[in-house]
C-alpha positions as CSV (number, residue, x, y, z in Angstrom):
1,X,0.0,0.0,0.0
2,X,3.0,2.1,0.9
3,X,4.9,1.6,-2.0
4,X,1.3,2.3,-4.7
5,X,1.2,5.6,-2.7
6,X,4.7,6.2,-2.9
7,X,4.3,6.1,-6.8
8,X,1.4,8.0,-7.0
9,X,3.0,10.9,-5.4
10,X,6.2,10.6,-7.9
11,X,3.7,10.0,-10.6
12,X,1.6,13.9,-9.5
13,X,5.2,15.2,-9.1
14,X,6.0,13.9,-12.5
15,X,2.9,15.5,-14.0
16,X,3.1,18.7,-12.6
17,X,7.1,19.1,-13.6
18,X,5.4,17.8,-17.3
19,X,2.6,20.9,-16.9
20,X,5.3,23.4,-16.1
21,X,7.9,22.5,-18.5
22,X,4.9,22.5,-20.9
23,X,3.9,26.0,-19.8
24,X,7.4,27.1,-20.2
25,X,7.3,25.7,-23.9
26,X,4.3,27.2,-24.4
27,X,5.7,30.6,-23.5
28,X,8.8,29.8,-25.4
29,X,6.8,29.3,-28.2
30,X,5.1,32.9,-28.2
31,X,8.1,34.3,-27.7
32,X,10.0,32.5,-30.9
33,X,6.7,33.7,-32.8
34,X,6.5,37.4,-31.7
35,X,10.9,37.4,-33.2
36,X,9.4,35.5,-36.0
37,X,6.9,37.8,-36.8
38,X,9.3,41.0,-36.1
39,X,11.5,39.8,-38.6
40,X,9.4,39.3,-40.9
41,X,8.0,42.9,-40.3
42,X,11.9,44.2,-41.0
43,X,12.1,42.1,-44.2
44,X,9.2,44.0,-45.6
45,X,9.8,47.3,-44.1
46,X,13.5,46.7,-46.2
47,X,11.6,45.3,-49.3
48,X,9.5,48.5,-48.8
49,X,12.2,50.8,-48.8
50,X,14.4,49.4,-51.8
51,X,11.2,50.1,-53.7
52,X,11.0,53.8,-52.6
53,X,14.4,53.6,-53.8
54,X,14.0,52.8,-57.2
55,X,11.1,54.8,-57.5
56,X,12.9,57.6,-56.5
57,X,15.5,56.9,-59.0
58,X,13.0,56.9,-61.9
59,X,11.2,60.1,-60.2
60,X,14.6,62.3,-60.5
61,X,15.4,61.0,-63.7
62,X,12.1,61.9,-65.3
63,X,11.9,65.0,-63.4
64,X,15.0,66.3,-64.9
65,X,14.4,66.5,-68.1
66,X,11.6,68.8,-68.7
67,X,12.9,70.7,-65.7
68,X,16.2,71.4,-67.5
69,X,14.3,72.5,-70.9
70,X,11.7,75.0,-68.4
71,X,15.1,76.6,-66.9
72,X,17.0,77.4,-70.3
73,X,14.4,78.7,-71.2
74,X,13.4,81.0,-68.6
75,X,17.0,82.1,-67.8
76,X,17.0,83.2,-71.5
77,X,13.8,85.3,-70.5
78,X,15.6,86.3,-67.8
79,X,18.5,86.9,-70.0
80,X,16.6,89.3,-72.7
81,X,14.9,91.0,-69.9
82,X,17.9,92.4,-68.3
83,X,19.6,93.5,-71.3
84,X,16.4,95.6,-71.9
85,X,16.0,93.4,-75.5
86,X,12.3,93.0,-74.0
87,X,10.0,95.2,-71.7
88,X,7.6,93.2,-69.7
89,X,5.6,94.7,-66.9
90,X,7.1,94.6,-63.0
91,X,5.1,91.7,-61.9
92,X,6.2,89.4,-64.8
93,X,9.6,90.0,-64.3
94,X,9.0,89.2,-60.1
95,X,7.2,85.9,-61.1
96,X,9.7,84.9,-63.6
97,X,12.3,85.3,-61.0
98,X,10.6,83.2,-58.6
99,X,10.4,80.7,-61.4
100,X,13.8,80.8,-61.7
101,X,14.1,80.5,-57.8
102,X,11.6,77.4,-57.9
103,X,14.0,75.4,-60.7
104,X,16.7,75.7,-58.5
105,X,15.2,74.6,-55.5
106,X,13.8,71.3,-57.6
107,X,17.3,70.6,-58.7
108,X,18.1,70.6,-55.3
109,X,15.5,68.4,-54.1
110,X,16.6,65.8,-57.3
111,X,20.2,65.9,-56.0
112,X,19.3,65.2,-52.9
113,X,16.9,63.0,-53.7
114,X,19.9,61.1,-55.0
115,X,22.1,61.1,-52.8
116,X,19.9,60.1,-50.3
117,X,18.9,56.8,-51.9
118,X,22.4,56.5,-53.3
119,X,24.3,56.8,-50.1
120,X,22.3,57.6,-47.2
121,X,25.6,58.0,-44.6
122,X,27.8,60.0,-47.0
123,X,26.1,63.6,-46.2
124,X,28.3,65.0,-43.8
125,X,26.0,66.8,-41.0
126,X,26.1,70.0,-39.8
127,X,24.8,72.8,-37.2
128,X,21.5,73.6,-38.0
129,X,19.6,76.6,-36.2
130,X,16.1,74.7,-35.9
131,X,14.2,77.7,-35.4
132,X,15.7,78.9,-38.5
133,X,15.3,76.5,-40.4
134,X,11.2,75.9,-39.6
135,X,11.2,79.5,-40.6
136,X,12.3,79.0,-44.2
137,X,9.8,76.0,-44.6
138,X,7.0,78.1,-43.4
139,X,7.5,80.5,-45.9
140,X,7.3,77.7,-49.0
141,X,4.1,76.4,-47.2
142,X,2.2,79.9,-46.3
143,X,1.4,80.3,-49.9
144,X,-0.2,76.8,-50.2
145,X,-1.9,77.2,-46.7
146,X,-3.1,80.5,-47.8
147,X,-4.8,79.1,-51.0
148,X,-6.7,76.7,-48.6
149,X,-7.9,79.1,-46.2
150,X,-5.6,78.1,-43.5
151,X,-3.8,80.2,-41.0
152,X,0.1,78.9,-39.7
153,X,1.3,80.2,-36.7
154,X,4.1,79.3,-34.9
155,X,5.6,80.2,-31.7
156,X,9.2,79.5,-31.7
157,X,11.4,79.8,-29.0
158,X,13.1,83.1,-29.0
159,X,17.1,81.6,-28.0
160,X,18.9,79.8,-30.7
161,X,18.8,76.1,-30.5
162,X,21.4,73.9,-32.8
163,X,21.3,70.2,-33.8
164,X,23.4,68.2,-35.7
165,X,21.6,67.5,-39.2
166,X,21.4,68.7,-42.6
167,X,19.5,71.8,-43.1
168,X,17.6,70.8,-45.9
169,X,16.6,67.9,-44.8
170,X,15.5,69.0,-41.4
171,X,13.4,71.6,-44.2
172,X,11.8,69.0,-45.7
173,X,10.8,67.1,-42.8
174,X,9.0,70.2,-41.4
175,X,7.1,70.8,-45.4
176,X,6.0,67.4,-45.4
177,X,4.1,67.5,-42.0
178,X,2.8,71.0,-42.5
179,X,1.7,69.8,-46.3
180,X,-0.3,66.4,-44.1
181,X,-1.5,69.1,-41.8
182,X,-3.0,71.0,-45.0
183,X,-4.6,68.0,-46.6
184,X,-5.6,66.7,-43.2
185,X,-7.8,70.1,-43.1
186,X,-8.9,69.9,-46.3
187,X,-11.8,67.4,-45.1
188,X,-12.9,69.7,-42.3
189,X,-15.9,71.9,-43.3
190,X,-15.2,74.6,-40.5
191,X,-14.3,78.2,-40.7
192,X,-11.4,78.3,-38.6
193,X,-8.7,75.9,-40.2
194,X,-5.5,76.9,-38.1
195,X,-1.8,74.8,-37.9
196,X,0.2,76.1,-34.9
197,X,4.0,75.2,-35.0
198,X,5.7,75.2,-31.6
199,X,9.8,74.5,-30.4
200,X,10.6,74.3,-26.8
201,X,13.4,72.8,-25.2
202,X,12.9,69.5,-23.1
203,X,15.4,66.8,-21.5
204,X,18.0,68.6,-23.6
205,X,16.2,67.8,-27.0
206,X,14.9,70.6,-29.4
207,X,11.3,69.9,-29.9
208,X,8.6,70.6,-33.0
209,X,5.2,70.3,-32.2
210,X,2.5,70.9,-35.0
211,X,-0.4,70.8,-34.3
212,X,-3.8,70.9,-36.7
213,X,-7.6,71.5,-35.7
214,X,-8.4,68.8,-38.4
215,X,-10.8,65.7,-38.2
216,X,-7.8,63.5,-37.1
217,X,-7.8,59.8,-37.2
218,X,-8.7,56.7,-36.0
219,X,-6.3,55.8,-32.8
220,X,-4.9,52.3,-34.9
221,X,-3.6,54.2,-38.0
222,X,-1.8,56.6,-35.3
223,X,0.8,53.6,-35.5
224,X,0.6,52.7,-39.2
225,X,1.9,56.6,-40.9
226,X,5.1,56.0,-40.9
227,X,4.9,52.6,-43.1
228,X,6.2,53.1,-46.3
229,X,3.1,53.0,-48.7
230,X,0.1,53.4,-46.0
231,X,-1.9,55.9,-47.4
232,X,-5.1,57.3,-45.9
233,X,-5.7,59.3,-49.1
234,X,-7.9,57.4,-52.2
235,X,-5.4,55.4,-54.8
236,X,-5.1,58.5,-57.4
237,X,-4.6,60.7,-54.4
238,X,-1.0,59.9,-53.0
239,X,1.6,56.8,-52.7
240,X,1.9,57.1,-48.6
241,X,5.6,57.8,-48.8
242,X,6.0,61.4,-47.9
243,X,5.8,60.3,-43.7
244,X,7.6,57.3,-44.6
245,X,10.4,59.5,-46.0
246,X,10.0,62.3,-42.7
247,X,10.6,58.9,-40.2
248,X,13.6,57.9,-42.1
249,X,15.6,61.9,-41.8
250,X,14.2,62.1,-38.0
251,X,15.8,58.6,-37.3
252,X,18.5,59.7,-39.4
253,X,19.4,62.4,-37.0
254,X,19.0,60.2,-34.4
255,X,15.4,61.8,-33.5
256,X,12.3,60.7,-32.7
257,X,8.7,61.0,-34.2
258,X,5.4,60.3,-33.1
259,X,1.5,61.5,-34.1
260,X,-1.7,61.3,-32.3
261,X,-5.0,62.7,-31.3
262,X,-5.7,66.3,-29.4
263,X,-7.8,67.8,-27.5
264,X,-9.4,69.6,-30.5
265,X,-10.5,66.5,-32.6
266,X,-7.1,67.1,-35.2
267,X,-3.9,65.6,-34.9
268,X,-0.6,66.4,-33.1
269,X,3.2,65.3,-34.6
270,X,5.4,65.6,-32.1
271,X,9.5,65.2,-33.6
272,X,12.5,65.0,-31.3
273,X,16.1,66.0,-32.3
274,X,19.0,66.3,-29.9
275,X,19.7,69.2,-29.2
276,X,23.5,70.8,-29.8
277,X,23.2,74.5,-28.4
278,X,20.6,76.3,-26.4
279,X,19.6,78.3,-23.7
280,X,18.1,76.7,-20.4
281,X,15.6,79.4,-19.8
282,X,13.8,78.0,-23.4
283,X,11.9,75.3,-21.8
């Protein structure tokens, strides 16, 4: 009798070690599954990214062209203007001018384009007054923000703050979440459309928030507009690559990015840089 209870006992000891090592193999298993899956997320993010790169390729190379035949010949209008060959009225000569000014800043955009895709360390990076710099891509936005009946504003810190980035990148980031801001509003039938840019200093990072009075989104694709080709536009509307591209200069400059809801019902991007230079008495 002893011994049959003897071996029951090892046998409900033997059981349980068999349930616990089975609930530790379980768990093991989830585990291998959530690296599995995480993997696989990388391998298409990478897929993802090579094809933004040879669709930027094709981009600058078709871009070029008819950009290079619309600058000869505007500098030649240019050209016969100034030499008094032709007369034209003030404002003609202004907007040929900014023309002019527009060509060169698309050839910049193509060579960075390609450098970008071509050899994304090579840039050297440099100080960059952020303040500054938002400054210059709020004046190539007002004019688009204007046409839509929207009002920017931006309170910027009034001390200098540096990071360490490339100035026109740090540009484009800032256009390409002002220009989501825009088309974000767009869909709002209100009077008051307003995007409000803010910097402060905080934890010894330079901050950006802009913020929009929108309709905002749904709190899952908060997490999803980064991903290269998510799109909450229609097909014919937009690829879903202009955030993608903004995540991949913040993380470039070894910032950080994030969006989400307000108070107001619009959305809020929120982008992190570390910050070089500043004054304590900015926060």
């Amino acid at each position: 009798m002893k011994d049959e209870n003897k071996t029951r006992e090892q046998l409900i000891q033997e059981l349980e070690r068999l349930r616990h090592k089975n609930e530790d193999l379980f768990e093991a298993r989830l585990e291998a599954e959530k690296k599995q899956e995480k993997v696989l997320q990388m391998a298409a993010k990478a897929a993802n990214l090579a094809s933004i790169g040879v669709i930027a390729g094709g981009i600058t190379h078709e871009i070029n062209q008819p950009l290079s035949a619309i600058q000869v010949h505007t500098n030649t209008l240019l050209y016969l203007v100034e030499e008094k060959k032709y007369k034209l009225p003030e404002p003609f000569t202004k907007i040929f001018n900014e023309i002019s000014e527009g060509i060169q800043r698309i050839n910049i955009i193509i060579q960075h384009m390609r450098s970008f895709w071509l050899s994304a360390d090579s840039e050297s990076l440099e100080d960059v007054d952020f303040n500054q710099t938002i400054k210059s891509a709020l004046s190539l936005t007002n004019r688009k923000a204007l046409s839509h009946s929207i009002k920017l504003k931006q309170e910027l810190t009034p001390q200098r703050i540096s990071i360490k980035a490339n100035r026109f990148q740090v540009e484009q980031i800032v256009i390409n979440l002002v220009i989501n801001a825009i088309n974000a509003l767009d869909k709002k039938t209100s009077i008051q459309k307003e995007i409000l840019l803010k910097t402060s200093i905080s934890n010894g990072k330079a901050v950006l928030l802009i913020h929009d009075n929108g309709i905002g989104l749904p709190t899952e694709e908060y997490e999803k507009l980064f991903s290269p080709f998510f799109s909450t536009k229609k097909y014919d509307e937009g690829m879903g690559l202009g955030l993608a591209i903004v995540k991949m200069f913040v993380d470039r400059f070894k910032g950080e990015i994030e969006a989400g809801a307000n108070e107001e019902g619009g959305a809020t991007f929120t982008v992190r840089f570390p910050a070089e230079n500043y004054s304590e008495n900015t926060e």
